[in-house]
C-alpha positions as CSV (number, residue, x, y, z in Angstrom):
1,X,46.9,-9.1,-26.5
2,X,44.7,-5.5,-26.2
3,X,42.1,-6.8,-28.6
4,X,41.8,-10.2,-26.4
5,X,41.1,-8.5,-23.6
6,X,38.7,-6.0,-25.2
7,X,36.8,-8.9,-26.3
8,X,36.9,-10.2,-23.0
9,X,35.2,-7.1,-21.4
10,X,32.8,-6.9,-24.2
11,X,31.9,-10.6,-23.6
12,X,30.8,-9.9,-20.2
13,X,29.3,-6.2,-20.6
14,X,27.5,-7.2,-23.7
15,X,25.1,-9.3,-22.0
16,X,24.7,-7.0,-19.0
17,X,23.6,-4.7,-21.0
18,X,21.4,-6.5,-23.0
19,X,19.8,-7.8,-19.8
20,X,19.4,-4.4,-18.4
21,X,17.6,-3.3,-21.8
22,X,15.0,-6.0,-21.6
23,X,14.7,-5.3,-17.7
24,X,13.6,-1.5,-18.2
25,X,10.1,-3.0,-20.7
26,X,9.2,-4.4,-17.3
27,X,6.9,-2.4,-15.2
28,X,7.6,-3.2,-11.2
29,X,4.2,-2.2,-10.2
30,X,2.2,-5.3,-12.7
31,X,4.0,-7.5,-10.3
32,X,0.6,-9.1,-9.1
33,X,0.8,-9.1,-5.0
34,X,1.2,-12.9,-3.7
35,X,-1.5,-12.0,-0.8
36,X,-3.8,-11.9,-3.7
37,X,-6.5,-14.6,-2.9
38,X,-4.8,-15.5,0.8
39,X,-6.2,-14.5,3.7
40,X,-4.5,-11.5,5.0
41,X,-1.4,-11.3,7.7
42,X,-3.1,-11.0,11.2
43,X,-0.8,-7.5,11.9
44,X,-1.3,-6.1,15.7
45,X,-1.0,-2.2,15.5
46,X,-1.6,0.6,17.6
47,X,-3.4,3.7,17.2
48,X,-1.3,7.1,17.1
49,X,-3.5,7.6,20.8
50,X,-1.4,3.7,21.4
51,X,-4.5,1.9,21.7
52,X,-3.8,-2.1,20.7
53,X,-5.8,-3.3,17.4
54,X,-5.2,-5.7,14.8
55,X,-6.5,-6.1,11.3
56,X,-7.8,-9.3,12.3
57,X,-10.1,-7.2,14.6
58,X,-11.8,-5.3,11.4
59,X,-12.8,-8.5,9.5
60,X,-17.0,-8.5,9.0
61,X,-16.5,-5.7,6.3
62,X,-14.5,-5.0,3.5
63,X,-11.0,-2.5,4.4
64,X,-9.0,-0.3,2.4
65,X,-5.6,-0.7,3.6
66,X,-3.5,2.6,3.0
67,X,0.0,2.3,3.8
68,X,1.5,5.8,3.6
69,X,4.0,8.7,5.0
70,X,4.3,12.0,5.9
71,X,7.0,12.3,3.6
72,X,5.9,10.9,0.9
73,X,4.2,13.1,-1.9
74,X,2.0,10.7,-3.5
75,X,0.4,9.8,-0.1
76,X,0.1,13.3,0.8
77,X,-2.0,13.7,-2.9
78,X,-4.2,11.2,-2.1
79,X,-4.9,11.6,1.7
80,X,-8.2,14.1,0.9
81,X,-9.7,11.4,-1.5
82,X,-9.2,8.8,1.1
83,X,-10.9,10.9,3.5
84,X,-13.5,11.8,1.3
85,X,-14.2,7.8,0.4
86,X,-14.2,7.1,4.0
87,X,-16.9,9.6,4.4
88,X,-19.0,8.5,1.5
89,X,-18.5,4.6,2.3
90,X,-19.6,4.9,6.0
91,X,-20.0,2.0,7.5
92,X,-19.7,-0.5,4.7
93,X,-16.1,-0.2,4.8
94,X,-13.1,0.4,6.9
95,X,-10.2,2.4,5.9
96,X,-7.5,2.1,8.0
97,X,-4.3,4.2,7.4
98,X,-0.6,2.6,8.3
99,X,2.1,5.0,8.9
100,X,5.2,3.6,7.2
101,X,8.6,4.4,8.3
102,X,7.6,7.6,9.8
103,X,7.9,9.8,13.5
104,X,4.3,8.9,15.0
105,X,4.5,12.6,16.1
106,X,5.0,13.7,12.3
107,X,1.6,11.5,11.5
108,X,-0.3,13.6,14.5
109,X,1.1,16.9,13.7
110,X,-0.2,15.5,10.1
111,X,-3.1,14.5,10.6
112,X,-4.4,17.3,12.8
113,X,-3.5,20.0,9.9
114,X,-5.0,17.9,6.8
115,X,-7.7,16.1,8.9
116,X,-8.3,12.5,9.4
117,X,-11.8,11.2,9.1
118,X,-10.7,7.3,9.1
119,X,-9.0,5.1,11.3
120,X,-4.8,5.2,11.8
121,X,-2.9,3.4,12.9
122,X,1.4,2.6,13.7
123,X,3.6,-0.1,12.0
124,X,5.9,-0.8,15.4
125,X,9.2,-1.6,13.0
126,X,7.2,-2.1,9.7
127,X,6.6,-5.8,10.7
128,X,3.2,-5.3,9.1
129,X,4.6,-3.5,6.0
130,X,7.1,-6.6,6.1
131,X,4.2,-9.0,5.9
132,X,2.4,-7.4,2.9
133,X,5.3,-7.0,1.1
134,X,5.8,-3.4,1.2
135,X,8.3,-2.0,-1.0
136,X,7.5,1.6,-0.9
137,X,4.4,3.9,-0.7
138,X,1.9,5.0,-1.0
139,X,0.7,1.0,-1.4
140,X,-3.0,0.1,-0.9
141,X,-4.6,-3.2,-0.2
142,X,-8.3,-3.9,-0.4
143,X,-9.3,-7.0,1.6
144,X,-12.7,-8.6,1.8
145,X,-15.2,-9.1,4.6
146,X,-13.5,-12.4,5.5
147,X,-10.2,-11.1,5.3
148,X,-8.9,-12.4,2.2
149,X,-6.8,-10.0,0.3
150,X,-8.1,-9.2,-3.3
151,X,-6.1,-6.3,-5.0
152,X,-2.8,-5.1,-4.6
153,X,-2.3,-1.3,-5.9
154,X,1.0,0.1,-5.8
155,X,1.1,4.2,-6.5
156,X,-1.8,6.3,-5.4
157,X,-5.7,5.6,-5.6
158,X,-8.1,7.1,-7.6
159,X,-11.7,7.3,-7.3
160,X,-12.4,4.4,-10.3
161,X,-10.3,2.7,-8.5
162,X,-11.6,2.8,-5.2
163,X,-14.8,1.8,-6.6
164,X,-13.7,-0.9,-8.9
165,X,-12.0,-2.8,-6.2
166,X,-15.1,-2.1,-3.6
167,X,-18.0,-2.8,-5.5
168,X,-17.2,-6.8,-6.0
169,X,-17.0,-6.5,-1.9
170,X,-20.2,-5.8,-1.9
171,X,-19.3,-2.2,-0.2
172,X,-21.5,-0.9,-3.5
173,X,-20.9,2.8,-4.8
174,X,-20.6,5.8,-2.3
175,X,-23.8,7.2,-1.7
């Protein structure tokens, strides 16, 4: 009777486990985004002054879409590269930062200390977040003139990166 029931439990572990080793070869950020090649979710935002805006409003040039919190220690690695690509891009492209799951207060208090030389903006119960699929941060969308979404990164941005994904905009190099 004890060795039928061992071979019971070891019927059903034995597979969990095995399924749980193949799981960990998998790495959750290749998951390609589903927004890739769809235009991109029409989100209505406010500024952290509480301005209205939209993403829909920015369309006519390529956006970096930076979803990030105060909180968060990636984001907070990557904020002065933003910055310094918002600076070099100019005009040809709009960054626009979403605080995620954050106090709007903590994003001033933030932002005044490390600077802020691009465009941010509140997620009013993540509903945008929602809508792009947001499972954590810092994630970064890059979205074409006509608001199509073209690359999905999840995990900070690096300078390659940022201009891998904006030259085929036609946002070029930084100057």
């Amino acid at each position: 009777m004890k060795w039928r029931n061992v071979a019971i439990v070891a019927a059903i572990i034995l597979p969990l486990l095995v399924l749980l080793a193949v799981s960990f070869r998998f790495d959750p950020r290749a998951v390609p985004s589903v927004l890739a090649g769809r235009p991109a979710p029409a989100c209505d935002l406010r500024t952290l002054e509480g301005e209205a805006t939209s993403l829909a409003a920015l369309r006519g040039k390529p956006v970096v879409l930076n979803f990030w919190s105060t909180w968060c220690v990636p984001c907070v690695a990557e904020h002065a590269l933003l910055q310094q690509a918002a600076r070099s891009w100019g005009s040809r492209v709009q960054f626009v930062g979403v605080v995620y799951q954050d106090e709007p207060e903590a994003a001033r208090t933030y932002l005044a200390r490390h600077g802020s030389a691009y465009l941010q903006v509140l997620d009013d119960g993540s509903r945008c977040a929602i809508d792009f699929g947001v499972a954590g941060v810092p994630e970064t969308f890059f979205i074409d003139a006509a608001g199509v979404v073209t690359h999905k990164q999840v995990g900070p941005v690096d300078a390659g990166l940022l201009r891998r994904h904006l030259a085929p905009l036609g946002a070029g190099g930084p100057p």
